[in-house]
C-alpha positions as CSV (number, residue, x, y, z in Angstrom):
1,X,8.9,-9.6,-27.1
2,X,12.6,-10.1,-26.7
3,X,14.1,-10.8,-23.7
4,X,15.6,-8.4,-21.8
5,X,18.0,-8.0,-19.7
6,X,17.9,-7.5,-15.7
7,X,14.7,-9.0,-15.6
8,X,15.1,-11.9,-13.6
9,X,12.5,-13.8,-14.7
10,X,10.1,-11.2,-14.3
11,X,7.4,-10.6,-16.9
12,X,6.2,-7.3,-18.3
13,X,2.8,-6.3,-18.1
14,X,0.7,-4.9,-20.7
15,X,1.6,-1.5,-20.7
16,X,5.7,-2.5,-20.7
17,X,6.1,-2.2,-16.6
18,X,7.9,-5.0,-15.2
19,X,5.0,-6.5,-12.5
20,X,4.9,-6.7,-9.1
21,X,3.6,-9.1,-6.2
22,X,0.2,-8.8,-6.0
23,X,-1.2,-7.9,-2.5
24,X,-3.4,-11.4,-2.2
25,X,0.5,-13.2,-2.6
26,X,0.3,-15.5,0.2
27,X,3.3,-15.1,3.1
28,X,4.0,-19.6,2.2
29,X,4.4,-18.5,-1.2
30,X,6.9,-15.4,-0.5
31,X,8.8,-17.7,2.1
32,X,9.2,-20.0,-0.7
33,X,11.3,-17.4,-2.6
34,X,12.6,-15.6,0.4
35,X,13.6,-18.6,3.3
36,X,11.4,-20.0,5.8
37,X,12.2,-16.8,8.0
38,X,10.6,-14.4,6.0
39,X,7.8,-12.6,8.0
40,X,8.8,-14.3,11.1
41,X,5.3,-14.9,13.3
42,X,2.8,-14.4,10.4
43,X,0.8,-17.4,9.8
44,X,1.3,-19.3,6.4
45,X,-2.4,-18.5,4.6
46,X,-1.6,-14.2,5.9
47,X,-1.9,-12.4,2.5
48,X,1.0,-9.7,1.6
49,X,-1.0,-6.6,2.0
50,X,-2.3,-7.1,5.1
51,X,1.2,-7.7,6.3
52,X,2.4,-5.1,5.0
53,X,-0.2,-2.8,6.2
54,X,-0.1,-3.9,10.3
55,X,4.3,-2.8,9.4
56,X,3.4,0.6,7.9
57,X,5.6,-0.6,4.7
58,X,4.4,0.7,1.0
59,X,5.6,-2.7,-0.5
60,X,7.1,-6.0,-0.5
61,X,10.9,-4.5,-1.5
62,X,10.9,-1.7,0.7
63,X,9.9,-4.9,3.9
64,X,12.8,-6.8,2.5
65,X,15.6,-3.7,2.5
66,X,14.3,-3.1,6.3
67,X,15.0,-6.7,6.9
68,X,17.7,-6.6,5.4
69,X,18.9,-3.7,7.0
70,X,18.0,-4.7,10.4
71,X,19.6,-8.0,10.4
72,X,23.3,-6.3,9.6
């Protein structure tokens, strides 16, 4: 497969789809990419889809536009 662009060193699945974070993603590994203030007081081994199911948010990039928006 050729690279293509925009895909930020994501890789495609199977079926073409570009991938996304898996819901056992643990919160150390997300603050690795994201700074050590992402999910501010959730514990280190907290998977993703738990947090994002005690915010009400249907995924990891709609939590990080709220955060985003929140913090301007």
């Amino acid at each position: 497969m050729t690279k293509q662009p925009g895909l930020d060193g994501r890789h495609r699945d199977k079926n073409g789809r570009i991938s996304k974070k898996h819901g056992n993603t643990l919160i150390s590994t997300l603050r690795q990419t994201y700074g050590a203030g992402f999910a501010p007081g959730r514990a280190d081994d907290e998977r993703l889809a738990d947090v994002l199911h005690d915010l009400d948010e249907p995924s990891l990039s709609h939590l990080i536009h709220d955060v985003q928006k929140q913090s301007t």
